[in-house]
C-alpha positions as CSV (number, residue, x, y, z in Angstrom):
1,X,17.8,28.0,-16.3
2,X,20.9,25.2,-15.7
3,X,19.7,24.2,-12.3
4,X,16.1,24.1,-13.4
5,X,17.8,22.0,-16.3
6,X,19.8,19.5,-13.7
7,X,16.6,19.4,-11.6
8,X,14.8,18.2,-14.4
9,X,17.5,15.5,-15.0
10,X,18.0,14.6,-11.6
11,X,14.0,14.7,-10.3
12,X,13.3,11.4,-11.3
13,X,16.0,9.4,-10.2
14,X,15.5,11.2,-6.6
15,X,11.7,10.6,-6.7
16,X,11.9,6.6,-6.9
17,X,15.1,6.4,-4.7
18,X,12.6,8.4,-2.4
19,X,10.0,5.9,-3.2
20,X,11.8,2.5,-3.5
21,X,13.3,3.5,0.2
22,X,9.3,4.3,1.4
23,X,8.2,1.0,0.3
24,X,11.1,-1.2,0.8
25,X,12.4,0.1,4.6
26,X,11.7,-2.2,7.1
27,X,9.0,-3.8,5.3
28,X,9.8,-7.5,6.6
29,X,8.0,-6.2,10.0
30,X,4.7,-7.1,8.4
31,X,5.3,-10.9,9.0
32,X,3.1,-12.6,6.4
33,X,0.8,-9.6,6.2
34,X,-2.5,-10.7,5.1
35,X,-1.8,-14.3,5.4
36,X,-4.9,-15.4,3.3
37,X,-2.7,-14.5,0.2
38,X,0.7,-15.8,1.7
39,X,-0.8,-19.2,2.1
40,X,-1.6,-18.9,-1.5
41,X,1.3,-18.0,-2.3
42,X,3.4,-20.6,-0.5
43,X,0.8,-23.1,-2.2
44,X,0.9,-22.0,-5.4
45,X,5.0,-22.3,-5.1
46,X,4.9,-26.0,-4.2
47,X,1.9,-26.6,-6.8
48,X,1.8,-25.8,-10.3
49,X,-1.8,-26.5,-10.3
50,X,-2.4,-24.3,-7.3
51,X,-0.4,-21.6,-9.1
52,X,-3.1,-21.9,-11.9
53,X,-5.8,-21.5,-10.0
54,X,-4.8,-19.8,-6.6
55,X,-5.7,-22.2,-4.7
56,X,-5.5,-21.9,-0.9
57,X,-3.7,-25.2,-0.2
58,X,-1.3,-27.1,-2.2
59,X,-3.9,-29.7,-2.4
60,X,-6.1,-27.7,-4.0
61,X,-9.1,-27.8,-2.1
62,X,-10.4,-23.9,-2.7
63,X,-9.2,-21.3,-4.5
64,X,-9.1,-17.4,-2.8
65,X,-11.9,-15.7,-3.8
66,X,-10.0,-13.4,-6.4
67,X,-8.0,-14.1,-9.9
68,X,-4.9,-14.8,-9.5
69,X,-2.5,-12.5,-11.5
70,X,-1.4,-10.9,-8.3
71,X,-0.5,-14.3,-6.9
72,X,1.7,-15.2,-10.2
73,X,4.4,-12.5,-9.2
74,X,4.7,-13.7,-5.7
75,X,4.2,-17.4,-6.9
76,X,7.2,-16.4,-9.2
77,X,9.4,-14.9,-6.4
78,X,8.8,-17.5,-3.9
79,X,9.8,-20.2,-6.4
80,X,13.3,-18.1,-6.9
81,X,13.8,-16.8,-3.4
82,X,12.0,-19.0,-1.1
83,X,9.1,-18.0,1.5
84,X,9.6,-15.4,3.6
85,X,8.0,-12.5,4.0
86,X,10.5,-10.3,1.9
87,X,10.2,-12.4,-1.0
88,X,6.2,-11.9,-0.9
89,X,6.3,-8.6,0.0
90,X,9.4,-7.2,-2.2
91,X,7.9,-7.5,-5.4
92,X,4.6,-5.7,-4.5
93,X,7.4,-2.2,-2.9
94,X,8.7,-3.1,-6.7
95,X,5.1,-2.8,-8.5
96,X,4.3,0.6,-6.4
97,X,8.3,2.2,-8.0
98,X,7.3,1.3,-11.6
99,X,3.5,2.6,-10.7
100,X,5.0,5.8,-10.0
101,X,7.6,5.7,-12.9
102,X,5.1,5.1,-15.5
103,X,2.8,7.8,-14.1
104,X,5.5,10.2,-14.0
105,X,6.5,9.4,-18.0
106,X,2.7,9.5,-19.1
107,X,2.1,13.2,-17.4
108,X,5.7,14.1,-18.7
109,X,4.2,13.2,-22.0
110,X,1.3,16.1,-22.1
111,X,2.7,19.1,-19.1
112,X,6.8,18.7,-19.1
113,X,8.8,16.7,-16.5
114,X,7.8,19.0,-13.8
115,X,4.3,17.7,-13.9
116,X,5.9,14.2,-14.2
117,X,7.7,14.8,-10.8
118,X,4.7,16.3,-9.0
119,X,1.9,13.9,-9.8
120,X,4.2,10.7,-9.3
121,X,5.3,12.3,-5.7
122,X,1.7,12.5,-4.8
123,X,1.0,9.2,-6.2
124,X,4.2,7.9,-3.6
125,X,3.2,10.2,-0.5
126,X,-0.5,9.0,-1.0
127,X,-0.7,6.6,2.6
128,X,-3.2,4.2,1.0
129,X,0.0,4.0,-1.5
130,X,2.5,3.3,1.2
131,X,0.1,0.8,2.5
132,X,-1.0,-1.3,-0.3
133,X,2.6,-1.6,-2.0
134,X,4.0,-2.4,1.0
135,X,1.3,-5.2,1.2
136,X,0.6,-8.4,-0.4
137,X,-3.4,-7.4,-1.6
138,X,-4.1,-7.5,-5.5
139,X,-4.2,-3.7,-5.7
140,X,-1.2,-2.8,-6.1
141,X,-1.0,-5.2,-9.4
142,X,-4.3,-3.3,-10.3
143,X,-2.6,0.0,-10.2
144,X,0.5,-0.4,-12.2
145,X,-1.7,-2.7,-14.8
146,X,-4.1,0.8,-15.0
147,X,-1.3,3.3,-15.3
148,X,0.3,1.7,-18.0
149,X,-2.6,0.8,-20.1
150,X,-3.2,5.0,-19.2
151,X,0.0,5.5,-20.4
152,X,-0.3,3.9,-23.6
153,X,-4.2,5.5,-24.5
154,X,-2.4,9.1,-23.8
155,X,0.5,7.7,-27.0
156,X,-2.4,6.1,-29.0
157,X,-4.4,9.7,-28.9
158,X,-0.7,11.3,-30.6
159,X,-0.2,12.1,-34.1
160,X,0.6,9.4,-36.7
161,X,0.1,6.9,-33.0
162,X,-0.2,3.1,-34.0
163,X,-3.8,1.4,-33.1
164,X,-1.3,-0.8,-31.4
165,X,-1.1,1.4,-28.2
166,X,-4.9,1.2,-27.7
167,X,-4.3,-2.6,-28.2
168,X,-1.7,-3.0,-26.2
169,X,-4.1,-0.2,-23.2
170,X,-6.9,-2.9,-23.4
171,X,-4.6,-6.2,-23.0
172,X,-3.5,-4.2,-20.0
173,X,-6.8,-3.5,-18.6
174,X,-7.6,-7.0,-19.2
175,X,-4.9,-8.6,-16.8
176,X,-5.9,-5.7,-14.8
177,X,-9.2,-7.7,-14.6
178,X,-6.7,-10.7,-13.4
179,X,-5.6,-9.1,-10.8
180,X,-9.1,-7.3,-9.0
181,X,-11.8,-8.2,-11.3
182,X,-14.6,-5.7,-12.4
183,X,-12.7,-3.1,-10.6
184,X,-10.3,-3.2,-13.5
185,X,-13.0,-1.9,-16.0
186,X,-14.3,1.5,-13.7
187,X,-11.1,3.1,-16.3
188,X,-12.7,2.2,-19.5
189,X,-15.4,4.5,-20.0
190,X,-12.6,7.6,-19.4
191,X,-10.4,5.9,-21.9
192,X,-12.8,5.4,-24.6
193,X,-14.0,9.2,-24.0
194,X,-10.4,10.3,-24.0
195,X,-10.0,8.7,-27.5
196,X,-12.9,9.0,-28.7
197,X,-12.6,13.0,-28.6
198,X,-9.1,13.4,-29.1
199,X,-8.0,10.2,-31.2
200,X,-6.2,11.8,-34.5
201,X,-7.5,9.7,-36.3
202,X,-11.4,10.3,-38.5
203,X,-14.2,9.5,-36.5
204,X,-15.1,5.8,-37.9
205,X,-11.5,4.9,-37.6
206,X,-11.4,6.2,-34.3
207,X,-14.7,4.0,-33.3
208,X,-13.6,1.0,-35.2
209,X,-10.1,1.2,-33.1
210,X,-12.1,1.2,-30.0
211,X,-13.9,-2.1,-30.9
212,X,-10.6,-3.5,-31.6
213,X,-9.5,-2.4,-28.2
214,X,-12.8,-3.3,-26.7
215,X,-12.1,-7.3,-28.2
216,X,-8.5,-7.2,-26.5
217,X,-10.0,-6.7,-23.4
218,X,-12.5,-9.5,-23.6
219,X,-9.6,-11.5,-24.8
220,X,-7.2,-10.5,-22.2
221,X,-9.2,-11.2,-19.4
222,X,-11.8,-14.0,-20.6
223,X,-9.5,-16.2,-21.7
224,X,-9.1,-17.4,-17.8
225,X,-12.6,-17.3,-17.4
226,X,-13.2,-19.9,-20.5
227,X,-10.1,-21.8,-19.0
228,X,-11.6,-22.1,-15.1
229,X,-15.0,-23.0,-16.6
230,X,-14.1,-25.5,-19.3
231,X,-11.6,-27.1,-16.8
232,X,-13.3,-30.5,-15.3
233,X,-14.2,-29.7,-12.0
234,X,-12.9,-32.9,-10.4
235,X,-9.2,-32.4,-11.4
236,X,-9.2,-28.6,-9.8
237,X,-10.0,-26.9,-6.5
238,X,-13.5,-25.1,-5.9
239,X,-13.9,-21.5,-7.3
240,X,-13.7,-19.7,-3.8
241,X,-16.5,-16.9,-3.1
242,X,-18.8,-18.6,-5.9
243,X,-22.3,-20.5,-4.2
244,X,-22.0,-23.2,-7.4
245,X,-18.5,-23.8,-8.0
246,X,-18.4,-20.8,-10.8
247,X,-16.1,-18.2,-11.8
248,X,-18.6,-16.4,-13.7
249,X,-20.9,-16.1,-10.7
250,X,-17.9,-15.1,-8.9
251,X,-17.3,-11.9,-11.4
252,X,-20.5,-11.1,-11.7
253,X,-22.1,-12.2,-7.7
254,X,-19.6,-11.7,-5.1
255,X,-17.2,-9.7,-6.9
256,X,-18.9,-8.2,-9.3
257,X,-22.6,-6.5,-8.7
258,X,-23.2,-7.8,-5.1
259,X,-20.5,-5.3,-4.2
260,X,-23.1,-2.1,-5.8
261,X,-25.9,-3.3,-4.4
262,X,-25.0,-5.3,-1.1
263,X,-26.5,-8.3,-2.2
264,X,-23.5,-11.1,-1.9
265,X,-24.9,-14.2,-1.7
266,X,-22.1,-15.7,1.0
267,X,-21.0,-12.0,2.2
268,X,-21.3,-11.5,6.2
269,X,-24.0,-8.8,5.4
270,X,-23.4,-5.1,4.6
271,X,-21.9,-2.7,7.0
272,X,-21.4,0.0,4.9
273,X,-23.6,2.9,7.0
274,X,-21.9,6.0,5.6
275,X,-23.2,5.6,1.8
276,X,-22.5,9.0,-0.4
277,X,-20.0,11.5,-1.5
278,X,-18.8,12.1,2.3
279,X,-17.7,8.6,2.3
280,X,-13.7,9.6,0.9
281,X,-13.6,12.1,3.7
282,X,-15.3,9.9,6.2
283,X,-14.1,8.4,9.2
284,X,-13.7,5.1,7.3
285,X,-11.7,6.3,3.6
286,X,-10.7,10.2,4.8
287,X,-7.1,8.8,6.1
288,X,-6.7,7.0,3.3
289,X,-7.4,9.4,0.1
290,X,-9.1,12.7,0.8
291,X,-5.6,14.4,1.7
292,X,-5.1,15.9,-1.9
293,X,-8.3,15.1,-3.9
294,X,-9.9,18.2,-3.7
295,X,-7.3,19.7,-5.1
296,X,-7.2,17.6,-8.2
297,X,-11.0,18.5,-8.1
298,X,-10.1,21.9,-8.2
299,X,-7.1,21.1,-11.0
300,X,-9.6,19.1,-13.0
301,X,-12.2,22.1,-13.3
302,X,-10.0,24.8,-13.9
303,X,-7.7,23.0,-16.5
304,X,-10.7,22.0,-18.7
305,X,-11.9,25.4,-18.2
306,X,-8.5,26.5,-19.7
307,X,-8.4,24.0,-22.2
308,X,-11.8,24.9,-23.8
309,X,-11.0,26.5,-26.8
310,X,-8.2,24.4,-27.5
311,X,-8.0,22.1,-30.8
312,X,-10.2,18.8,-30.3
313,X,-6.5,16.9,-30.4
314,X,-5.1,19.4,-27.8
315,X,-3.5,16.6,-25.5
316,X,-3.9,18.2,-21.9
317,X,-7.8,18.3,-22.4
318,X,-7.3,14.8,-23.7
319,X,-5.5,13.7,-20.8
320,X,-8.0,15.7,-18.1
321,X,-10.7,13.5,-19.9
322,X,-8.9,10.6,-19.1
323,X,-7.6,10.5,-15.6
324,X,-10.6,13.0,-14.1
325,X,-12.9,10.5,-15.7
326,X,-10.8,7.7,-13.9
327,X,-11.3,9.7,-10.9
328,X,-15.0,10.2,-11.2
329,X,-16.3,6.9,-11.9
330,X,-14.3,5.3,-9.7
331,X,-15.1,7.8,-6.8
332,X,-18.6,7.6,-7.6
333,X,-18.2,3.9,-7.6
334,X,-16.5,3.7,-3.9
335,X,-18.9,6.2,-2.7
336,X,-22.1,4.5,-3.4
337,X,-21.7,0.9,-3.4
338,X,-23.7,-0.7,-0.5
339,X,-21.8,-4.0,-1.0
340,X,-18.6,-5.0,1.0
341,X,-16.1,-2.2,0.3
342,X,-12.6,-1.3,2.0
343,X,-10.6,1.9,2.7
344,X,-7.8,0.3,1.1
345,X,-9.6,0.3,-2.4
346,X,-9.3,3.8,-2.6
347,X,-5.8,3.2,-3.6
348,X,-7.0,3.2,-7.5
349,X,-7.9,6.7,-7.3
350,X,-4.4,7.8,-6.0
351,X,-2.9,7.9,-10.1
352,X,-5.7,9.9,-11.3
353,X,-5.3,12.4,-8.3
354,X,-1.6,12.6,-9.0
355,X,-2.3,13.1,-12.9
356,X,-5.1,16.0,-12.1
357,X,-2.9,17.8,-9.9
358,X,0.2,17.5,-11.9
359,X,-1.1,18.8,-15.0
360,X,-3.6,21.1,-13.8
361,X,-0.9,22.6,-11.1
362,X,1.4,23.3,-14.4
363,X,-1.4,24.4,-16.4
364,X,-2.5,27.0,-13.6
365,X,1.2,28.3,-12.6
366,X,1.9,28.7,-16.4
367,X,-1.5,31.2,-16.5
368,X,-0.5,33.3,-13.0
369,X,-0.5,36.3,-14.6
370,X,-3.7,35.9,-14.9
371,X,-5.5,36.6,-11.3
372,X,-8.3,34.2,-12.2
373,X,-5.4,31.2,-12.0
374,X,-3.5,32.5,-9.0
375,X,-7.0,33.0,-7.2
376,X,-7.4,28.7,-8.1
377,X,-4.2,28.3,-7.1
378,X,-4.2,30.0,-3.7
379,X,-7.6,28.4,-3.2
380,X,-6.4,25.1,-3.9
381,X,-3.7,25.3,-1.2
382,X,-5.7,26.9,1.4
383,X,-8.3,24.0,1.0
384,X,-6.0,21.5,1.2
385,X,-3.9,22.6,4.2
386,X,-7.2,23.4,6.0
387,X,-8.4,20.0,5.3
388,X,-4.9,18.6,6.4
389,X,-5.5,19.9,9.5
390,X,-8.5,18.5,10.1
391,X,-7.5,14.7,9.0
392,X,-4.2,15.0,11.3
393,X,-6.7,15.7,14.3
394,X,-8.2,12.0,13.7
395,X,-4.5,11.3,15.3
396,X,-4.1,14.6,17.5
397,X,-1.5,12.5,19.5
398,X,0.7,12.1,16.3
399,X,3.2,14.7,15.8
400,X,1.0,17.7,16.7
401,X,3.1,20.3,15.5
402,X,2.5,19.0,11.7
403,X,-0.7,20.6,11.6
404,X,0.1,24.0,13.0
405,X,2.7,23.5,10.3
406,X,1.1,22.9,8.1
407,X,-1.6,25.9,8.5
408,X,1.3,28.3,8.6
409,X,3.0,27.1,5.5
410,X,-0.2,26.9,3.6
411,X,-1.4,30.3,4.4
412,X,1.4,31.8,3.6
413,X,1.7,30.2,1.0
414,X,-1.7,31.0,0.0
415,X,-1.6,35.1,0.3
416,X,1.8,34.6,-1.7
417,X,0.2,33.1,-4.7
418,X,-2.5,35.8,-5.3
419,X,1.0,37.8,-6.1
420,X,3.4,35.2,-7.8
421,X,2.7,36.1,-11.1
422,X,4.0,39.7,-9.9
423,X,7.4,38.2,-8.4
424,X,10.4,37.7,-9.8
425,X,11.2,33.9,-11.2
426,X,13.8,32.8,-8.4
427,X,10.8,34.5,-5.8
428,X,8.1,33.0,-7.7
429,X,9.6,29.5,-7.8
430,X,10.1,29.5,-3.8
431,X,6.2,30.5,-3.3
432,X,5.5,27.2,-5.4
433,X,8.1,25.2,-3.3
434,X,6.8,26.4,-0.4
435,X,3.0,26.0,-1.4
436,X,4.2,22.4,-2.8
437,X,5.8,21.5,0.1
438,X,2.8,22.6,2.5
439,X,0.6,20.6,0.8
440,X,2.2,17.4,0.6
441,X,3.9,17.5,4.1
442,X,1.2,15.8,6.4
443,X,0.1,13.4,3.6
444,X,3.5,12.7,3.3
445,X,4.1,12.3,6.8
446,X,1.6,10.0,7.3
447,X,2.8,7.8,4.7
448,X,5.9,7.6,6.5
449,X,4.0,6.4,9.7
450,X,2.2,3.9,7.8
451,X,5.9,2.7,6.2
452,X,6.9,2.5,10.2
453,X,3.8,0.5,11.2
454,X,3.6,-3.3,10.8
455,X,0.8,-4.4,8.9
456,X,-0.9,-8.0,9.0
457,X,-5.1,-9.1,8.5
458,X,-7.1,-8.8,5.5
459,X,-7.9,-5.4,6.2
460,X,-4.8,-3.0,6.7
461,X,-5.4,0.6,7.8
462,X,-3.2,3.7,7.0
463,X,-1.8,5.6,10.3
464,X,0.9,5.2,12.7
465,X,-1.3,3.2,15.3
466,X,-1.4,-0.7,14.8
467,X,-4.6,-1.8,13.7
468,X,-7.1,-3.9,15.9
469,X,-5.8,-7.5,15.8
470,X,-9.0,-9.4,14.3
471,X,-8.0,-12.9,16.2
472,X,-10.3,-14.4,18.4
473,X,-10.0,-16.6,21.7
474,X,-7.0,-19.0,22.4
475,X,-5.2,-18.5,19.7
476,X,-7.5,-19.3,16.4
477,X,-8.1,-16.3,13.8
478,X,-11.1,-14.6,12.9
479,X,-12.2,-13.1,9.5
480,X,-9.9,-10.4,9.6
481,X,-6.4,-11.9,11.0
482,X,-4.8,-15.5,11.3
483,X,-4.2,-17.7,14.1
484,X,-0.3,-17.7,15.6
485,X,-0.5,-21.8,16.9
486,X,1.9,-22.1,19.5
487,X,5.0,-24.9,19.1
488,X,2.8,-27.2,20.9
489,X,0.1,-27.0,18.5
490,X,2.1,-26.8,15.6
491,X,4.1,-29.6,16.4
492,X,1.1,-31.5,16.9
493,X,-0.3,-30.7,13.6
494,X,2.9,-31.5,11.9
495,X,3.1,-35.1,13.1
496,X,2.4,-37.4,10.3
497,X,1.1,-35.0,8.1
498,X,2.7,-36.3,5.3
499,X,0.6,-39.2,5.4
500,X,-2.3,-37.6,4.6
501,X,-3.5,-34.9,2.0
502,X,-4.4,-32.6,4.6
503,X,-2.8,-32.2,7.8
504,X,-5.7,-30.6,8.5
505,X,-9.1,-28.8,8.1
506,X,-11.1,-25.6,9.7
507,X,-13.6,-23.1,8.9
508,X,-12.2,-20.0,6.9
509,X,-9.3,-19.2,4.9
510,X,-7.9,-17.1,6.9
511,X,-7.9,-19.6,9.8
512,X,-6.4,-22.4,7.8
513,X,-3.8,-19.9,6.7
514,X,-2.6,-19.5,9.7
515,X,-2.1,-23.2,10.6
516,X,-0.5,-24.2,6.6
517,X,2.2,-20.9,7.2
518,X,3.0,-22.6,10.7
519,X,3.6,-26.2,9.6
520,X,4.6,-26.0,5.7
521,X,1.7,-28.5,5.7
522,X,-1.8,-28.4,3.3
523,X,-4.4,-27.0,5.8
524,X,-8.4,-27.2,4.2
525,X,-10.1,-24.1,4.1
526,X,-13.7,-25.5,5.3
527,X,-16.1,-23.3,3.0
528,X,-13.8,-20.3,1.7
529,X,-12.6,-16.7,3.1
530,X,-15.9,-16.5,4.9
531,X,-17.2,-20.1,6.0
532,X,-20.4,-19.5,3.5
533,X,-19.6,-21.6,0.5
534,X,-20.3,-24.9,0.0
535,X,-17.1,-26.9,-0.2
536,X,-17.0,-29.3,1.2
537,X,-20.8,-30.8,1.8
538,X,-21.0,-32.8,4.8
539,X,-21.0,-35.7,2.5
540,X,-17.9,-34.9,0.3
541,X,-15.8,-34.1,4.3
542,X,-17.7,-37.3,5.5
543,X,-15.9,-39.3,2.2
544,X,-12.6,-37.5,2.7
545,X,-12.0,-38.3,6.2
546,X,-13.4,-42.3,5.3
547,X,-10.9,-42.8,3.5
548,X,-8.0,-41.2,5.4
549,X,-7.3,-38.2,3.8
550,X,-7.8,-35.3,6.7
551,X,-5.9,-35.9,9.7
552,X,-7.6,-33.1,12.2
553,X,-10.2,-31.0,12.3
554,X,-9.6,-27.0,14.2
555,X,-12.4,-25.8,16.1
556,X,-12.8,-22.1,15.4
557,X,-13.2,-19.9,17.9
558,X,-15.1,-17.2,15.1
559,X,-18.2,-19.7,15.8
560,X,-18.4,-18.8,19.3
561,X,-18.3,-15.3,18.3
562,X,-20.5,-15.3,15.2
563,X,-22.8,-18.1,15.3
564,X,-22.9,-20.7,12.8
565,X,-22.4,-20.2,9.2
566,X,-24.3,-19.0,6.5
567,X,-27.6,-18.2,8.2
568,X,-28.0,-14.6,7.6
569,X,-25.8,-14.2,4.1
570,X,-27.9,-16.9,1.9
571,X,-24.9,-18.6,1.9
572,X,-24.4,-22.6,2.4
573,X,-24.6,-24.3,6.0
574,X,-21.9,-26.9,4.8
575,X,-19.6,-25.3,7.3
576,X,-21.8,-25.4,10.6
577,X,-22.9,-29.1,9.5
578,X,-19.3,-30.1,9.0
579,X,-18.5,-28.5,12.5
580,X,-21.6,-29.9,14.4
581,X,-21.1,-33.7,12.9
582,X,-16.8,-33.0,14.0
583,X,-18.6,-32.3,17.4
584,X,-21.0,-35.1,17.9
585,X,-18.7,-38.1,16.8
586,X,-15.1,-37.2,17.9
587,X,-13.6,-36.4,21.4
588,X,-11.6,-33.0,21.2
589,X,-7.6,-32.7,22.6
590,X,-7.6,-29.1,23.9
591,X,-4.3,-27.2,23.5
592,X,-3.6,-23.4,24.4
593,X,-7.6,-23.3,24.3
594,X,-7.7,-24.8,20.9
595,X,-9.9,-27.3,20.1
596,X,-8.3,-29.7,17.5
597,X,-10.1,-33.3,17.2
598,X,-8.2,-36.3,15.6
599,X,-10.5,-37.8,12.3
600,X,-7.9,-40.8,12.4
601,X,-9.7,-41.9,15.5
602,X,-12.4,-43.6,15.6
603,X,-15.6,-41.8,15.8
604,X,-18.4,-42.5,17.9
């Protein structure tokens, strides 16, 4: 009983030393990782108005096509530590410790610090984890935001709880909002449920405590929304993503309900081909997040099967109504939208997999006398090593004795299970080490190797292979990756860039990212992340270099690859006509390949 006692004490310490060395070792190998964020970052820490808005470019010509919470915590660390990819990187490794922290003290709450321990070490081994907080996306913002607003519906559903907590839960969600949008509010209808059925409070309080809630949601997050639309448009940059300059049509069009149904006015066009529940164990998401969500299936069934006949206030039911509605929505969510979706979403499901599996584990190992829990329990590991197997032969190069491993351990542990509840305690507790310990070795493993891989692009991938560079020819970026401008070009760019407001202009934000990181100079993002909105016109660009405000203009190689803008996505043309009238009236200077052509000249 003392060691179990000094394990309990020492567990969590060990877990986010564990974790903090995961996210933190060698993580300045990613470079700028996905650039289109670092150039907003290094904006918004030269520009307070950039900062605001998240704009791309210190001058504020377009924003990213996100809100910009995320960017505030870099902004914040750039301003005190400089740029550099540590400083934009660090306080994301930081976000994905405290996710796991707070995770680990909400399931301590309801199962015991056991429970804790497991569900924030699948949290930490999950790869899409060791990706995304060792990344500079918005998702890992997301995460921590949806933990702790977990965290405090799970105190606000204790006895004699303060309506404060669910307060406090929906200003949470709402910056949550800040940071990825809609995605934010897939957790509210398993929080309402959650407090709805085991809130101590009477019924009417408990409903009129969730319109409270509800109000400090709308507050938390519209408030930015009422800000970016009341805001004159002349004295701050476009509204990225959006067709009409709009932040509302940006929630609800591009990042809101065009990612359900696929229609994304401005999207490239929808490539999602593997639509349905297969999707999470698909080629495309399986890496990512199928590794252990079965078993929180499993953990999710049979605990609210043993939680049944428990009091309506009985707090493990409450919190299995909480995270395994978080789970389902937001599974059901990834699995059927037909809009632009990416693997590295999945990461949101990663706390409610560690919650299910945490509490249910406990719940189950607590009942192995029973054969109907050791039975789940031997299942549940069998399952999972079996599917373990078959993920790790997705890399059947990669440390090919994991998966035999792996099988051994699990069956083993498996057979010894069906008998644990017949063992002796020191016996007992090594059949669960040993079951634990099969099951999280290859995800685990493969978090490592996504730790030891440099990341970069706006699309990361889990795994210990670099992902496929998305540059195109002679040196300029495509959608997925930014350009790497040799000195000659970057020296060229630099020249006199201080006389003018933009050193220079090209088509995409990741392209101009690449260019503003290289020469600490304002670089124009010619019609947003994908070409396809519409700023500038041909008329507004035609004004701006008139009056001597753009120095160059980048031809990008992702035309000669993709066609012209906006013809298949209903989104604007403003890009290709920009591009064509750059082509008919200047004379290009071609270095490395690149085509840059000087707008100080005059045209013909």
């Amino acid at each position: 009983m003392g060691q179990f006692s000094v394990f309990s004490r020492l567990g969590l310490p060990v877990l986010l030393a564990a974790t903090a060395v995961l996210y933190l070792w060698r993580l300045g190998d990613s470079g700028w990782a996905n650039a289109f964020y670092t150039a907003a970052v290094q904006a918004g820490a030269h520009n307070w108005t950039a900062m605001l808005f998240g704009s791309s470019d210190p001058a504020n010509a377009i924003t990213v096509d996100k809100t910009p919470a995320a960017l505030w915590v870099m902004d914040v660390s750039v301003r005190l530590f400089g740029l550099n990819s540590w400083s934009v990187l660090v306080p994301q490794a930081l976000i994905g410790v405290a996710a796991v922290w707070v995770l680990y003290a909400t399931v301590r709450r309801v199962a015991g610090p056991g429970a804790g321990l497991l569900a924030g070490a699948v949290l930490a081994a999950t790869p899409v984890a060791a990706l995304i907080f060792r990344f500079n996306n918005p998702d890992a913002l997301l995460v921590l935001l949806l933990v702790a607003a977990a965290y405090c519906v799970q105190r606000a559903c204790e006895k004699d709880a303060s309506r404060w907590w669910l307060v406090v839960a929906g200003v949470a969600v709402g910056f949550g909002f800040l940071a990825k949008m809609l995605q934010a509010f897939l957790v509210l209808p398993a929080f309402a449920t959650a407090y709805a059925v085991a809130g101590h409070r009477t019924l009417s309080r408990r409903i009129l405590d969730l319109l409270i809630a509800g109000s400090a949601v709308v507050l938390s997050a519209g408030w930015y929304l009422a800000l970016v639309e009341l805001w004159p448009e002349s004295s701050r940059p476009y509204i990225g993503g959006s067709q009409h300059n709009s932040i509302i049509e940006l929630t609800l069009g591009y990042n809101g309900f065009g990612r359900l149904t696929g229609k994304e006015t401005g999207g490239l066009g929808n490539l999602n081909h593997d639509v349905g529940w297969a999707r999470l164990f698909g080629a495309g998401m399986g890496l990512d997040i199928a590794w252990l969500l079965p078993a929180a299936m499993i953990c999710l069934v049979a605990g609210l099967i043993l939680t049944r006949r428990a009091p309506r206030t009985d707090p493990a039911r409450a919190a299995f109504i909480l995270w395994g509605g978080w789970l389902f929505v937001s599974a059901l969510v990834f699995s059927f939208s037909n809009g632009i979706i990416h693997a590295y979403y999945t990461v949101a499901l990663a706390p409610a997999v560690g919650a299910c599996i945490g509490i249910g584990v406990t719940l189950l190992w607590q009942n192995r006398f029973d054969i109907r829990a050791t039975t789940a329990m031997s299942g549940t590991v069998l399952v999972i090593t079996i599917l373990a197997a078959v993920l790790l032969t997705r890399h059947s190069e990669w440390m090919p004795w994991l998966r035999s491993s792996v099988s051994v351990g699990g069956v083993g542990a498996a057979v010894l299970l069906l008998v644990s509840g017949r063992l002796t305690p020191v016996m007992a507790r090594s059949v669960a080490a040993l079951a634990v310990v099969s099951c999280l070795a290859a995800p685990a493993g493969f978090s490592i190797a996504t730790a030891a891989t440099s990341h970069s692009g706006a699309i990361p991938n889990v795994g210990p292979s670099h992902q496929v560079s998305g540059r195109g020819l002679g040196g300029a970026g495509g959608l997925l990756d930014s350009p790497k401008p040799s000195t000659e070009l970057v020296a060229t760019l630099a020249r006199g860039a201080n006389d003018y407001t933009w050193a220079a202009a090209v088509v995409g934000s990741n392209n101009a990212a690449g260019y503003q990181l290289a020469t600490g100079a304002p670089v124009m993002a010619i019609g947003g992340f994908n070409g396809t909105d519409p700023a500038p016109t041909l008329e507004r660009f035609q004004q701006l270099v008139a009056t001597g405000q753009i120095h160059y203009f980048i031809a990008d190689q992702m035309m000669m690859l993709t066609g012209r803008w906006g013809s298949s996505s209903g989104g604007s043309r403003a890009a290709t006509d920009i591009a064509q009238w750059v082509e008919t009236h200047y004379t290009p200077l071609f270095i490395d390949r690149a085509a840059i052509y000087d707008l100080s000249a005059a045209n013909t």
